[in-house]
C-alpha positions in Angstrom: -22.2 14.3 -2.4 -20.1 13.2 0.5 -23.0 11.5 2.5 -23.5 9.2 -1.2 -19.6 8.5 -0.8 -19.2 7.5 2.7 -22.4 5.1 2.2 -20.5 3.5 -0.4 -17.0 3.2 1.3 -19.1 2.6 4.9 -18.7 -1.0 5.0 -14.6 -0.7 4.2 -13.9 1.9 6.3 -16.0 -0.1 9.2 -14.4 -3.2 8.8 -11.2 -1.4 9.3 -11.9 -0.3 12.2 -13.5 -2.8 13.7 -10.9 -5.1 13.2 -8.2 -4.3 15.1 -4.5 -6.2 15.2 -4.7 -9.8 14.6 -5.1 -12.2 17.3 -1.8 -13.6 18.4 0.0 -10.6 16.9 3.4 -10.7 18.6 4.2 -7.2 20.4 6.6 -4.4 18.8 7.0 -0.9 19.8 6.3 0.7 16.5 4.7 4.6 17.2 3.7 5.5 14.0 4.5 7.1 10.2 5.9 10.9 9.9 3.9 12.8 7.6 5.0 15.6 6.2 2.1 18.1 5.2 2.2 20.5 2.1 0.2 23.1 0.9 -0.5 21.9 -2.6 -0.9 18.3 -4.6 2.3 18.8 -5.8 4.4 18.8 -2.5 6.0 21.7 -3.4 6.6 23.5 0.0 6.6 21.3 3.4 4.0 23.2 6.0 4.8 21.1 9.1 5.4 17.9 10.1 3.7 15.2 12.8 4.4 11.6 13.6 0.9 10.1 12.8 0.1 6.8 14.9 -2.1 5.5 11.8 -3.3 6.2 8.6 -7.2 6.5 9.0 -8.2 10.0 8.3 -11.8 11.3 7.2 -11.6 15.3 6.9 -14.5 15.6 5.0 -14.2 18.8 3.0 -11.9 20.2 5.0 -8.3 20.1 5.9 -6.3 17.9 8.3 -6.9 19.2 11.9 -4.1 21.7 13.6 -2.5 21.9 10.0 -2.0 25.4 9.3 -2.6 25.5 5.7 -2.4 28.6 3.5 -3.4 27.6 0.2 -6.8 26.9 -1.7 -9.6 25.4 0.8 -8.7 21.8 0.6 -6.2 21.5 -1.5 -3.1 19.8 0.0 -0.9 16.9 -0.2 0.5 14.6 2.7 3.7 12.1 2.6 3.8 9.3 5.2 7.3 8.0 5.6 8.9 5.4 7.8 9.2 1.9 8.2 6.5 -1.1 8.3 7.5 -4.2 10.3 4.9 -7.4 9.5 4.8 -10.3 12.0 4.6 -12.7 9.2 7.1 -14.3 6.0 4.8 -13.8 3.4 2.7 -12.0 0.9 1.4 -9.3 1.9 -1.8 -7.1 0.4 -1.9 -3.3 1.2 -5.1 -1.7 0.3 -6.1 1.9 0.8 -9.2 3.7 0.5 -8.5 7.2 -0.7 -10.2 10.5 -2.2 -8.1 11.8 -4.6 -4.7 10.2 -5.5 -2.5 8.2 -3.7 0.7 6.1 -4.2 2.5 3.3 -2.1 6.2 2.1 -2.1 7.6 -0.3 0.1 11.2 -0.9 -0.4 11.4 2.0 -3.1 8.8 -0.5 -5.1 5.4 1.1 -6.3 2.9 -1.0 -4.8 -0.1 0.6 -5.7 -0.8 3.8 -7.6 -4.1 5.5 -8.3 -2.8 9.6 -8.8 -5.7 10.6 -10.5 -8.6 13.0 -9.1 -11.6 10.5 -7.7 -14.6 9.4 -5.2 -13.3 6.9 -3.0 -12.1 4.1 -4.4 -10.1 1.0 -3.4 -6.4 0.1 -4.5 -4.8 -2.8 -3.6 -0.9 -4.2 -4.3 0.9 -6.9 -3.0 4.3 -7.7 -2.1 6.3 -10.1 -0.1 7.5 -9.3 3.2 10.2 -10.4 5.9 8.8 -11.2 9.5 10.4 -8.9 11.9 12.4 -7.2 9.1 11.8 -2.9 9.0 10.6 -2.2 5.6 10.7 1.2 4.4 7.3 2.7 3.4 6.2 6.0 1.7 2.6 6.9 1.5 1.6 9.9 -1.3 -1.5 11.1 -0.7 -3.1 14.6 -2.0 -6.5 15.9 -2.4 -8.0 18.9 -4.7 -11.4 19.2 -3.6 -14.2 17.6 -2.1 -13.7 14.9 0.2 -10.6 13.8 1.7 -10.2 10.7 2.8 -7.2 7.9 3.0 -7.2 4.4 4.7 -4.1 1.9 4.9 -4.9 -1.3 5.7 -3.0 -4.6 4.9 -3.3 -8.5 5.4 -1.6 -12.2 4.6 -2.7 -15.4 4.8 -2.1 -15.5 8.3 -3.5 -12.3 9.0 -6.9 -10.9 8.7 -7.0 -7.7 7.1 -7.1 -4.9 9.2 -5.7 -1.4 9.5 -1.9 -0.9 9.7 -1.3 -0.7 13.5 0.6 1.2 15.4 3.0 -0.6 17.0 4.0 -2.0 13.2 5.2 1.3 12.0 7.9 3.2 12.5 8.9 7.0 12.3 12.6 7.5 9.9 14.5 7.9 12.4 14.3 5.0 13.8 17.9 2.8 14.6 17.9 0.3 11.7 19.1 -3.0 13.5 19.6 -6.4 11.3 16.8 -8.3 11.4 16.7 -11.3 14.0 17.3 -14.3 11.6 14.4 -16.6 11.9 16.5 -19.9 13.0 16.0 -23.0 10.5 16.4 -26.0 12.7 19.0 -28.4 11.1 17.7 -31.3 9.6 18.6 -33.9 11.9 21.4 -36.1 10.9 20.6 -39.3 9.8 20.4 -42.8 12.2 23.8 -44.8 12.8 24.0 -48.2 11.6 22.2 -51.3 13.6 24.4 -52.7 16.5 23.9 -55.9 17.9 25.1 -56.9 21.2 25.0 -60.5 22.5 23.5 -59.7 26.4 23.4 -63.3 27.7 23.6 -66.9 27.0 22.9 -70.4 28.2 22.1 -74.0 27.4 18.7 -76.6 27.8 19.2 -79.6 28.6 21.2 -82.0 31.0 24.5 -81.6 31.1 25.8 -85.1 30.7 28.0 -86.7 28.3 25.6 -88.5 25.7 22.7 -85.7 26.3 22.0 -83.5 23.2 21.7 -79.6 23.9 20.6 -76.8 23.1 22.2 -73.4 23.1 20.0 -70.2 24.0 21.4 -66.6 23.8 19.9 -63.1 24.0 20.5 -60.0 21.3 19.6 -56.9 21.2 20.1 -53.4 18.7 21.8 -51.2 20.6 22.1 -48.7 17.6 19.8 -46.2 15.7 18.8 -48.2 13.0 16.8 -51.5 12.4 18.9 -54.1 10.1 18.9 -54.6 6.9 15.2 -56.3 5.9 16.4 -59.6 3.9 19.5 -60.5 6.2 18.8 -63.0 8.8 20.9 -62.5 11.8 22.5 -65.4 12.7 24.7 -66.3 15.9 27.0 -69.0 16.1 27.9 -71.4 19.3 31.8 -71.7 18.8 34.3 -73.8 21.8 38.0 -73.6 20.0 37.8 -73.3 16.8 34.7 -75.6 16.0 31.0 -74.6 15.9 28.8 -76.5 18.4 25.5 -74.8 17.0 23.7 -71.9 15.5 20.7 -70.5 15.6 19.4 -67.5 12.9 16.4 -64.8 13.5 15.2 -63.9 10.2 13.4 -60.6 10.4 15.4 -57.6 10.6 15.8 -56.2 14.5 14.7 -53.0 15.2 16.7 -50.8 17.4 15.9 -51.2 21.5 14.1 -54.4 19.9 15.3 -57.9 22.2 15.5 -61.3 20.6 15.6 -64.7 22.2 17.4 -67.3 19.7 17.6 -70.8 20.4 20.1 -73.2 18.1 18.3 -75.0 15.4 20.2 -78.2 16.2 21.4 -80.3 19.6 25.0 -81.2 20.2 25.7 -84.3 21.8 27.6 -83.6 24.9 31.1 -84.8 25.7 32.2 -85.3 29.0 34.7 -82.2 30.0 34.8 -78.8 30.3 34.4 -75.7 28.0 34.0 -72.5 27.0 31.7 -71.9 24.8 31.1 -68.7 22.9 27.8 -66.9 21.7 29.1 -64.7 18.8 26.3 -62.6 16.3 26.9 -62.2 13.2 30.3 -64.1 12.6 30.0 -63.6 9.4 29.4 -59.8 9.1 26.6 -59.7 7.4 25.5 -56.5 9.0 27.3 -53.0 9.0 27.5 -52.1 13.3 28.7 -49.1 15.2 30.7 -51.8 17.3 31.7 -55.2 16.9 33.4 -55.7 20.5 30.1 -56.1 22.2 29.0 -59.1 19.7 30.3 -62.1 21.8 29.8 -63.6 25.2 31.5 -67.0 26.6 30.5 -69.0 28.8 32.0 -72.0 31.1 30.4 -75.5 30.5 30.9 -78.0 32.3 29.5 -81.5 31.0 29.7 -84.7 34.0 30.3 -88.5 32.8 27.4 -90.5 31.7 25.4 -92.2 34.1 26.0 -95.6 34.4 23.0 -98.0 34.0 23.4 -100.5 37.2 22.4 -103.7 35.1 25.3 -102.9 33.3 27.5 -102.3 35.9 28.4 -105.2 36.3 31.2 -107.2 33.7 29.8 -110.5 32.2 32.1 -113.4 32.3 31.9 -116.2 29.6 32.5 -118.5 31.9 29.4 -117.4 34.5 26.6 -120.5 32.7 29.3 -123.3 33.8 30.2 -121.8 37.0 26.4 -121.3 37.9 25.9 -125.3 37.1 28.6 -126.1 39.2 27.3 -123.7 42.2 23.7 -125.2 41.9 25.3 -128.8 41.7 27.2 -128.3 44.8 24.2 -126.7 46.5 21.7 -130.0 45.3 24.7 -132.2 47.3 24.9 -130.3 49.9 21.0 -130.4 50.5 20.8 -134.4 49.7 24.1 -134.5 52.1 21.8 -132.7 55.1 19.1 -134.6 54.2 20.2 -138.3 55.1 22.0 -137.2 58.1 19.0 -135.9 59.4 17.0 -139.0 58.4 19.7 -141.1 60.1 19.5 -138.8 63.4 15.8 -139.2 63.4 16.4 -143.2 62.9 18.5 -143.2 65.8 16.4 -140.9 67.7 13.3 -143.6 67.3 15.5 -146.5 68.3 16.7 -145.2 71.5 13.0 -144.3 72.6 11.7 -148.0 72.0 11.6 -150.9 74.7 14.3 -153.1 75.2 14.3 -156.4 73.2 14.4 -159.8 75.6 18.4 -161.6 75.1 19.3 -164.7 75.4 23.0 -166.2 75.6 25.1 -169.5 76.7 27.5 -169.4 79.8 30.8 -170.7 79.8 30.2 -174.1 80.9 27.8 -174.7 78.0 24.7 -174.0 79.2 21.8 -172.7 77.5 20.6 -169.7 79.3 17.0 -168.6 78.7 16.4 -164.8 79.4 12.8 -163.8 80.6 10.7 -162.8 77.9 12.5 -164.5 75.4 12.3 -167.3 73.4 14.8 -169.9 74.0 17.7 -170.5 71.9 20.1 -172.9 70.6 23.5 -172.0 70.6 25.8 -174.2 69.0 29.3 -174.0 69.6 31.4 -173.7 66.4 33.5 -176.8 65.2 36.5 -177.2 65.7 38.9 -178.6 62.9 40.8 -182.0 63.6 44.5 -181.3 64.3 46.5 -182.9 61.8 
């Protein structure tokens, strides 16, 4: 009869054993349940007590070892009390394997309860436990004849099932201390708002009156969260109280995110000097954290136009006639040079040629010929009659 039994409650009682305390298991210093051992089913009069380290006992037919027992053969009753501490928040199932009767409470509830006379048999309760809470357990157990044989074993979701061990029960005595609360991390408090700082600024293009520029300036989000999606960002050029540009990022900027924005439109440079402004959202379209980082001026200085040198130079309505005259008086001058040195060359060729023969009358009225030279009449002028 009892080989027939343990053949059929083999594979349980193996498993069991074989098990051993779940991987990970975190350490506690449990020793074990008191049980308190009577000499009838009925727990009528207490025999002895022992603090047992588990509940895995096979006697067989007889009774529990170094029990001194006085009644019929067998016949006896055991009570485990103490405390059960899981490792675990979370349903728990206790099962026991037991020949005869047996009860389990945890927390004063009835888990399980099987109190009638029978083979071995599997019972099974569940119930929801506390990690690292001590909850108080009571194990009825009696046999009246035959075999007698009781297993507690538990598991969880997280836990195989496996005898109870050791170290996760507890004798009565034991110093009840509040349970170590199992810290719930706060939720984390939601992002700040976007904040958008204006981290530099400049200009492209030549800084000359007349030149058209263009205003460049840097942003980042500086706060926790990105802004809103469907608000452009804009930022606005200001010098006084006038706008000079503006430029606009439509997207929303994500925080740590950088943005380079450059104005949509040139201004026509004045000569001068000025301080020009790079403000984000003037207009507050975005909720920030802070508002005093959202501008940064800058000093401009623009230089004269240059001057083209064609231009330079005044035209006088006057300046036709007066270049006639000029060229007039330059033609003279030339024509002027120009017969005096034809006359100078003239003179130049007569006083290089040979002397011409001459011929001339001496004062007594002579003809006198001159060598080389034909001869000539000179006739004396007339002389009017004296009246």
């Amino acid at each position: 009869m009892r080989r027939s039994l343990m053949a059929a409650a083999g594979v349980l009682v193996l498993t069991l054993l074989a098990a051993g305390p779940a991987a990970g298991q975190q350490q506690a210093a449990g020793t074990g349940l008191l049980g308190r051992y009577f000499d009838n089913p009925d727990f009528g009069d207490v025999v002895t007590e022992r603090l047992d380290p588990t509940i895995a006992f096979d006697w067989g037919r007889g009774i529990p070892d170094g029990i001194p027992l006085t009644g019929k053969g067998d016949t006896f009753g055991v009570v485990w009390t103490g405390y059960v501490q899981p490792e675990f928040t979370e349903e728990y199932t206790f099962t026991t394997s037991s020949d005869d009767g047996v009860r389990l409470r945890i927390d004063g509830e009835v888990v399980l309860r099987n109190l009638t006379e029978h083979a071995q048999t599997e019972d099974s309760g569940s119930v929801t436990l506390e990690a690292g809470r001590l909850h108080e357990i009571q194990l009825d157990y009696f046999d009246v004849g035959g075999e007698a044989i009781i297993f507690l074993a538990w598991e969880s979701a997280s836990q195989p099932r496996q005898l109870v061990p050791t170290e996760r029960l507890y004798p009565p005595d034991t110093p009840l201390t509040a349970p170590t609360p199992v810290a719930t991390p706060a939720p984390p408090p939601p992002p700040g708002p976007p904040d958008l700082a204006v981290v530099a600024s400049g200009v492209s293009g030549a800084t000359q009156a007349g030149s058209p520029l263009l205003f460049t300036a840097t942003v980042v989000n500086q706060g926790q969260s990105p802004t809103p999606p469907g608000v452009p960002v804009s930022v606005q050029f200001l010098s006084g109280p006038g706008e000079l540009a503006a430029a606009e990022h439509a997207g929303p900027i994500q925080p740590g995110e950088v943005v380079n924005l450059t104005s949509t439109t040139a201004w026509t440079a004045q000569e001068g000097e000025f301080q020009v402004t790079a403000e984000v959202d003037e207009v507050d379209r975005v909720d920030e954290v802070d508002e005093a980082n959202n501008s940064v001026p800058q000093n401009l200085v623009i230089a004269p136009a240059a001057v083209p040198a064609v231009a330079a130079a005044a035209r006088d309505p006057a300046e036709p006639i007066q270049a006639a005259i000029l060229g007039l008086l330059v033609l003279g001058v030339g024509l002027l040079l120009a017969n005096l040195l034809l006359i100078w060359r003239r003179r130049r060729a007569a006083a290089a040629a040979p002397p011409a023969p001459a011929s001339g009358r001496a004062r007594d009225g002579t003809t006198t010929v001159l060598p080389h030279a034909e001869p000539v009449e000179v006739v004396p002028p007339r002389r009017r009659p004296r009246t």
